[in-house]
C-alpha positions as CSV (number, residue, x, y, z in Angstrom):
1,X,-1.7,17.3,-7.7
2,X,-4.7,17.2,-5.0
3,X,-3.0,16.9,-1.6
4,X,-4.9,16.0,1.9
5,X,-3.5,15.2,5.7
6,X,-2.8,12.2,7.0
7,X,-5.6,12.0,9.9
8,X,-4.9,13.5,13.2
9,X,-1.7,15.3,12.0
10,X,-0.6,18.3,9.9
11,X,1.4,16.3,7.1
12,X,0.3,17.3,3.9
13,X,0.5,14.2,1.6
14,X,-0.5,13.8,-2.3
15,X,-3.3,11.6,-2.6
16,X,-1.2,10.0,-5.1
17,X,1.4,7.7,-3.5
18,X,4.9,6.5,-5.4
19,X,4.6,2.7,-4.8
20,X,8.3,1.5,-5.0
21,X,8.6,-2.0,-4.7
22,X,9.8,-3.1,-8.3
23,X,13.3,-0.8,-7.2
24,X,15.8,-3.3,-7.1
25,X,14.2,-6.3,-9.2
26,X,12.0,-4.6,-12.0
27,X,13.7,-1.4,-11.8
28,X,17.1,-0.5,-11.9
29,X,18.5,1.9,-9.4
30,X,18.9,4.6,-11.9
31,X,15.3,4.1,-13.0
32,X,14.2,4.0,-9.4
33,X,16.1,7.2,-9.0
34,X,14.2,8.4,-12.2
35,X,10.7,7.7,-11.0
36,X,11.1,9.3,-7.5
37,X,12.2,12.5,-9.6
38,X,9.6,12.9,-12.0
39,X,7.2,11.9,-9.1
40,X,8.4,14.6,-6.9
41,X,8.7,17.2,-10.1
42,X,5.1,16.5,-10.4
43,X,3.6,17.2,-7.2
44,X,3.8,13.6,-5.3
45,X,5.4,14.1,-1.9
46,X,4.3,10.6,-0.9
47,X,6.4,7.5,-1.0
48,X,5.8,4.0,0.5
49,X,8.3,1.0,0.8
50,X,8.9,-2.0,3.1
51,X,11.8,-3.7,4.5
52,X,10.9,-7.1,2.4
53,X,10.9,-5.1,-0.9
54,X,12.0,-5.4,-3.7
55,X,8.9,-7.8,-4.3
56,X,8.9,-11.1,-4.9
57,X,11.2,-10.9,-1.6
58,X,14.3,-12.8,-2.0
59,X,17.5,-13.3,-0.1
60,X,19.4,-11.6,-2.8
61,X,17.3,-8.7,-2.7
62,X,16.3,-8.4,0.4
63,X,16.5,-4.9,1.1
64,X,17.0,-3.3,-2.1
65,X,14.4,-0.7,-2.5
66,X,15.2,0.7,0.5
67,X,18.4,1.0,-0.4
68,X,17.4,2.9,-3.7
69,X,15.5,5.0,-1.7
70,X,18.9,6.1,0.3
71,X,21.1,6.6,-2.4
72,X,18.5,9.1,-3.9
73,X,17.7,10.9,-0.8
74,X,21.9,11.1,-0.6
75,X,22.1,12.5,-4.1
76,X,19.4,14.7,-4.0
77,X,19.4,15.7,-0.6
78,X,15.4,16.0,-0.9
79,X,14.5,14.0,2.3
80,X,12.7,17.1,3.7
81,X,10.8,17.0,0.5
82,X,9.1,13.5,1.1
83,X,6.3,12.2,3.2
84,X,8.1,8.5,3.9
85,X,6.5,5.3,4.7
86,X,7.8,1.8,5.0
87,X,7.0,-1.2,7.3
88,X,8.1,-4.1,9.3
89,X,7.2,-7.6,8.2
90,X,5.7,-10.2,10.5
91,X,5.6,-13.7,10.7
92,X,6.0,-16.0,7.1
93,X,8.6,-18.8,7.1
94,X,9.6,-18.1,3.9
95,X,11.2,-15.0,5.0
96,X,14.1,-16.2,7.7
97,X,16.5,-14.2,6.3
98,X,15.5,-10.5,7.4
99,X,16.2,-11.3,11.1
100,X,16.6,-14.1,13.6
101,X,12.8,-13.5,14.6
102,X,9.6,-12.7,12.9
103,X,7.8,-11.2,15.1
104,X,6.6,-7.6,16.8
105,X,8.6,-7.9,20.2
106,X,10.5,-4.8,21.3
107,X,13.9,-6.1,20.3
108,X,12.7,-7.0,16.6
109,X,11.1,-3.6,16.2
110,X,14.2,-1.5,17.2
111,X,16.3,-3.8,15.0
112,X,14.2,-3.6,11.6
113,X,13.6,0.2,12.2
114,X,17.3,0.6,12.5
115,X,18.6,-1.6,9.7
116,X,15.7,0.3,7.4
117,X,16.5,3.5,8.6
118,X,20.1,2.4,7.7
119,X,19.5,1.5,4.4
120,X,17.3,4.6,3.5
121,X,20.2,6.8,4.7
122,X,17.7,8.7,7.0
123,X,17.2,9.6,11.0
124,X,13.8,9.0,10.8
125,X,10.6,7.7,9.0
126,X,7.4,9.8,8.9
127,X,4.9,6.4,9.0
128,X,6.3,3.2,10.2
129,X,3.6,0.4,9.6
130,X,3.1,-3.1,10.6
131,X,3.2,-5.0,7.4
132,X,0.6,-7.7,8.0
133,X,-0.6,-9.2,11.4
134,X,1.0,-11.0,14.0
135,X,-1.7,-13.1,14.7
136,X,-2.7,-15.4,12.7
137,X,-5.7,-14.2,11.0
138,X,-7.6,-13.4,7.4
139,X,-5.5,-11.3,5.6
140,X,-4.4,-11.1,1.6
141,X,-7.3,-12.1,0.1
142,X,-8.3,-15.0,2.4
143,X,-12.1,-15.6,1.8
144,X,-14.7,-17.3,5.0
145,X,-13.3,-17.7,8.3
146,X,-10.0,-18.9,8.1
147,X,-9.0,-17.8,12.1
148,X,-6.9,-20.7,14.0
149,X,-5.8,-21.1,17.4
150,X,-2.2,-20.0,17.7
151,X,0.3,-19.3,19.9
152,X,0.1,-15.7,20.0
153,X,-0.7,-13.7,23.3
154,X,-2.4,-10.2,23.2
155,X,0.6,-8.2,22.9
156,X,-0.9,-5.0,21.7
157,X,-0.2,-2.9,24.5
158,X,3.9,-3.7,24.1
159,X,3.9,-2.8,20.6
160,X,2.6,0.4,21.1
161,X,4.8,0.9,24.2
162,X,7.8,0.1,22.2
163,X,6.9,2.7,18.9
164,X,5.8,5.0,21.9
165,X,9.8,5.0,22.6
166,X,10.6,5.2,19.2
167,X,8.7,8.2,18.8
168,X,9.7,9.6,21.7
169,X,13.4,9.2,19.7
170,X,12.9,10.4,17.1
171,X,13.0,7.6,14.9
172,X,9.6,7.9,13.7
173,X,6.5,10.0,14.2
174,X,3.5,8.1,13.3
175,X,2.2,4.6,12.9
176,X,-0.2,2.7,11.2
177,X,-1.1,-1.0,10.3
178,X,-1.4,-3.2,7.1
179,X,-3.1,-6.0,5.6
180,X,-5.6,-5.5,8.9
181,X,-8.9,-5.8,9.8
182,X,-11.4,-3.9,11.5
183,X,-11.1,-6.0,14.9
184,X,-6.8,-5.0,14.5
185,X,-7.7,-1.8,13.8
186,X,-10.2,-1.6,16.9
187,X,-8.2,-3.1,19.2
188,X,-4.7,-0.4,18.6
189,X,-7.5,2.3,18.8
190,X,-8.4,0.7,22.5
191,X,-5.1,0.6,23.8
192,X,-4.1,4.2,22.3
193,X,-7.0,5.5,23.9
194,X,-6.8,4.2,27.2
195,X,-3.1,3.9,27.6
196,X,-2.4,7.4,26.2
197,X,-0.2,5.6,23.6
198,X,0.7,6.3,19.9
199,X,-2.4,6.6,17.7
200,X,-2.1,4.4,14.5
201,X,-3.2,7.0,11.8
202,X,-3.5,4.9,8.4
203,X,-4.0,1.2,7.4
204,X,-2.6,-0.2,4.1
205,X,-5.1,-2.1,2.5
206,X,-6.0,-3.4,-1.1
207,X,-8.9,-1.8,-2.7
208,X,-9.5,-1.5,-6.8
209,X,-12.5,-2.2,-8.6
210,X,-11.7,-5.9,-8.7
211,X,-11.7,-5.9,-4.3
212,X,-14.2,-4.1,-2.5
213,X,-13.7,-5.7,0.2
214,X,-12.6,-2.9,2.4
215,X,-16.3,-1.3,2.1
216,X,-18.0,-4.1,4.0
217,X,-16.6,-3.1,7.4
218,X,-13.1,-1.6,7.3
219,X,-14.5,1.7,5.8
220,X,-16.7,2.6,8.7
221,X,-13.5,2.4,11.0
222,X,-11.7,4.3,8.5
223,X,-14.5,7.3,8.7
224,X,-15.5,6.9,12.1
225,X,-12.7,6.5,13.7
226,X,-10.4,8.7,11.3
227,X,-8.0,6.1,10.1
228,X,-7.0,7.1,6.3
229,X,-7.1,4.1,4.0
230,X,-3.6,3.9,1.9
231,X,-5.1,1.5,-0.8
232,X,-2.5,-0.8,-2.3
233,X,-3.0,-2.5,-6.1
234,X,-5.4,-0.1,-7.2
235,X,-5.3,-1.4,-10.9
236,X,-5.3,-5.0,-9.3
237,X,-1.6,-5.9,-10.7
238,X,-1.6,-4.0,-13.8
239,X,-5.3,-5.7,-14.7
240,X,-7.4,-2.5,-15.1
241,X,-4.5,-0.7,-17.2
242,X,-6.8,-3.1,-19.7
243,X,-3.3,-4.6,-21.1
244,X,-4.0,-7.9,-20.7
245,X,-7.1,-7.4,-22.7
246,X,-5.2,-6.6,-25.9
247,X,-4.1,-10.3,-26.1
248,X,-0.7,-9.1,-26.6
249,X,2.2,-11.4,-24.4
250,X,3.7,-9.0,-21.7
251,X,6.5,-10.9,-20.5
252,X,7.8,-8.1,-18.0
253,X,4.4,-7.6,-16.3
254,X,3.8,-8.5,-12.8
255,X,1.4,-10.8,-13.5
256,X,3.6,-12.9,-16.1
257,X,6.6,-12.5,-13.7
258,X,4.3,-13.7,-10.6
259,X,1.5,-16.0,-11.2
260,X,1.3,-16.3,-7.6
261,X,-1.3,-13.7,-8.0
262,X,-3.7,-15.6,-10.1
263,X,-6.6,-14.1,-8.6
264,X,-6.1,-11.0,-10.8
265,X,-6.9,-13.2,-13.9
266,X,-9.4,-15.4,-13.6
267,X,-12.1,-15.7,-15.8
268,X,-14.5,-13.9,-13.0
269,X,-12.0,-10.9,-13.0
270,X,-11.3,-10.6,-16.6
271,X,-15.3,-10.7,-17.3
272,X,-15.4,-7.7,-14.5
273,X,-12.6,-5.9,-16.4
274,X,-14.1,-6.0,-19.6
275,X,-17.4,-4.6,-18.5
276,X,-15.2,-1.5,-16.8
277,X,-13.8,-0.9,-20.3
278,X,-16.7,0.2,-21.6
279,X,-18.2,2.0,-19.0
280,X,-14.4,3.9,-19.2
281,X,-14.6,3.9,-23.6
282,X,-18.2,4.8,-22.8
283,X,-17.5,8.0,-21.5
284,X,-14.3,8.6,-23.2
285,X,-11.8,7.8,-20.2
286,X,-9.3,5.1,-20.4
287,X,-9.9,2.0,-18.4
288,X,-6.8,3.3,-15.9
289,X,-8.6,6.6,-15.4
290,X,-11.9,5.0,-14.3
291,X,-9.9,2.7,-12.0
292,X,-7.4,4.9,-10.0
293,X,-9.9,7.9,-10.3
294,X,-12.6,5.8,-9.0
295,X,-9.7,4.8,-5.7
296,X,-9.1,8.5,-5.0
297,X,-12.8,9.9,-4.6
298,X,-13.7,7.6,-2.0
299,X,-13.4,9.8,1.3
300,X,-12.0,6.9,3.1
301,X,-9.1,6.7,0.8
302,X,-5.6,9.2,2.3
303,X,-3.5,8.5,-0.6
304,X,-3.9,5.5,-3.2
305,X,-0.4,3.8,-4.0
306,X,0.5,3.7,-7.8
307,X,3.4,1.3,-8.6
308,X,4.9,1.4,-12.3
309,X,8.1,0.0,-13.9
310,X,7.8,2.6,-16.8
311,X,7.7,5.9,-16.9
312,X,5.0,6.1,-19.2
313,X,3.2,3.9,-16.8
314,X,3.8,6.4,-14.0
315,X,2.9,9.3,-16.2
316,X,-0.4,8.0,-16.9
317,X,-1.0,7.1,-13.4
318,X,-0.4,10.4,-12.2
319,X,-2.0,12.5,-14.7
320,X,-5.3,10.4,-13.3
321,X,-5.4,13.1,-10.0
322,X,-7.1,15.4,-12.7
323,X,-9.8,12.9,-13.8
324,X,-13.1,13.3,-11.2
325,X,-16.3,10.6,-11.9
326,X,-20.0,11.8,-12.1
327,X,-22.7,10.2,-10.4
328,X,-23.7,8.3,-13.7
329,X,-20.3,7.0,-13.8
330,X,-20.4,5.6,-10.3
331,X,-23.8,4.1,-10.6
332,X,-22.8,1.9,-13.6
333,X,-19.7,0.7,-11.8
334,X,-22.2,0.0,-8.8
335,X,-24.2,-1.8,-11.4
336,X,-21.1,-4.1,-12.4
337,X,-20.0,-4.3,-8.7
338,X,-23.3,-6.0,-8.3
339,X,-23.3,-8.8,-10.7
340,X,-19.2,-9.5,-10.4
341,X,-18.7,-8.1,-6.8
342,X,-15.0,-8.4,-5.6
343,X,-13.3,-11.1,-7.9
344,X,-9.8,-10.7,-7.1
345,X,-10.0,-10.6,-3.2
């Protein structure tokens, strides 16, 4: 394993991250139990959930990853072992049944930090993050400018005041922000700076082969400013594993479970994934290899997130921290990039 820090602090974290969000709905609890063990055995000290997960969220399983999470940490007694990240969720009506408000005000943090702190059987979280923004804004894939007027008042400054206490608890010890974009991202950095208030050390965003998005602005925050990029989907929902090439059905794959995600497999994104095939077959990788080893050498990239419901899914994804790209490797995926750039936003 190949570890790093996450910016500004002295937690060493693999730059492989256990992405856990199928515990509870894809996986089982003793499969959940099963991946965090041979992730750990093999050198991945990193693990990411949410309040909202299992994903798709659902009343019925609200909750339930976290959950899997505790009942591991209370059988194994490994929580010193693990690096552990999850997040609050913002503002969706579809999600009314987490908590009587939606939103980042004081009382909303402290209750969804408690409850997930509850459920994962632990005092504390190493990273709490802000799922996606309160604001109304572009975020998950949104292409043009899609910003409305809202309600919403500036209320930066409070949320950092309020995971300042928290902190200052015990409950967690750093922050960071999802789904956001580099004006988010600016405007924490502001009010950390000037208000000597908690500094938000990552942002969990998407970023594969199929969305270089983050590139265009976000990365130059993430370098400049030393905010580490926790990329999310970096094989694009199972897409560059090259499965859905085969023409073979795969009823238990994300993508056939939620075609809510139909960016992944339009005709634009298959024609992209078929040309990173053979650059991979070219020069004798598989097309997984390319993509998650292409993820981890960017040097705006902490940790990339791997999620698997198999175990030889999570074995192939973690035996990728050995593969490294040459420069003739990168310039061909430059070249594709150019003519197909970012088709699953």
């Amino acid at each position: 394993m190949k570890y790093t820090t996450l910016p500004n602090t002295d937690i060493k974290v693999s730059k492989i991250c256990l992405g856990t969000m199928t515990f509870g709905q894809q996986n089982t609890e003793s499969e959940g139990h099963a991946q965090m063990d041979y992730a750990l055995d093999n050198g991945v000290n990193f693990f990411d959930t949410a309040e909202m997960y299992s994903i798709p969220s659902r009343e019925e399983t609200y909750g339930s990853t976290e959950k899997i999470i505790g009942t591991w940490f209370k059988k194994t007694g490994k929580r010193e072992e693990v690096v552990l990240a999850s997040k609050i969720a913002g503002p969706n009506p579809l999600f009314g049944y987490m908590r009587d408000k939606l939103d980042f005000s004081p009382a909303s943090i402290q209750y969804a930090l408690d409850k997930s702190l509850q459920r994962l059987q632990t005092d504390y979280l190493d990273i709490y993050q802000l799922h996606w923004p309160e604001r109304k804004t572009n975020c998950f894939g949104q292409r043009g400018l899609k910003i409305q007027e809202d309600a919403w008042q500036d209320n930066i400054h409070e949320v950092l005041e309020t995971l300042d206490g928290l902190v200052k608890a015990g409950k967690i010890k750093h922050i960071g922000v999802s789904n956001e974009n580099p004006w988010g991202v600016m405007r924490f950095l502001e009010e950390s700076k000037y208000h000597n208030l908690p500094r938000i050390k990552t942002i969990q965003n998407p970023y594969s082969l199929l969305n270089r998005l983050f590139e265009n602005a976000s990365a130059e925050v993430s370098l400049r400013e030393n905010v580490g990029l926790l990329a999310y989907s970096p094989l694009a929902f199972g897409v560059l594993s090259g499965k859905f090439l085969t023409g073979e059905s795969h009823p238990n794959a994300r993508l056939s479970l939620f075609p809510q995600y139909a960016r992944y497999s339009s005709a634009k994104s298959t024609e992209a994934t078929k040309l990173y095939q053979k650059v991979a077959h070219k020069h004798g990788l598989t097309l997984t290899q390319l993509a998650l080893a292409f993820v981890q050498q960017q040097s705006f990239v902490t940790s990339s997130i791997i999620g698997a419901t198999t175990m030889e899914q999570l074995k192939e994804n973690i035996d990728t921290i050995t593969v490294s790209l040459s420069g003739e490797i990168l310039k061909e995926i430059d070249a594709i990039q150019a003519v197909i750039p970012d088709p699953a936003p």
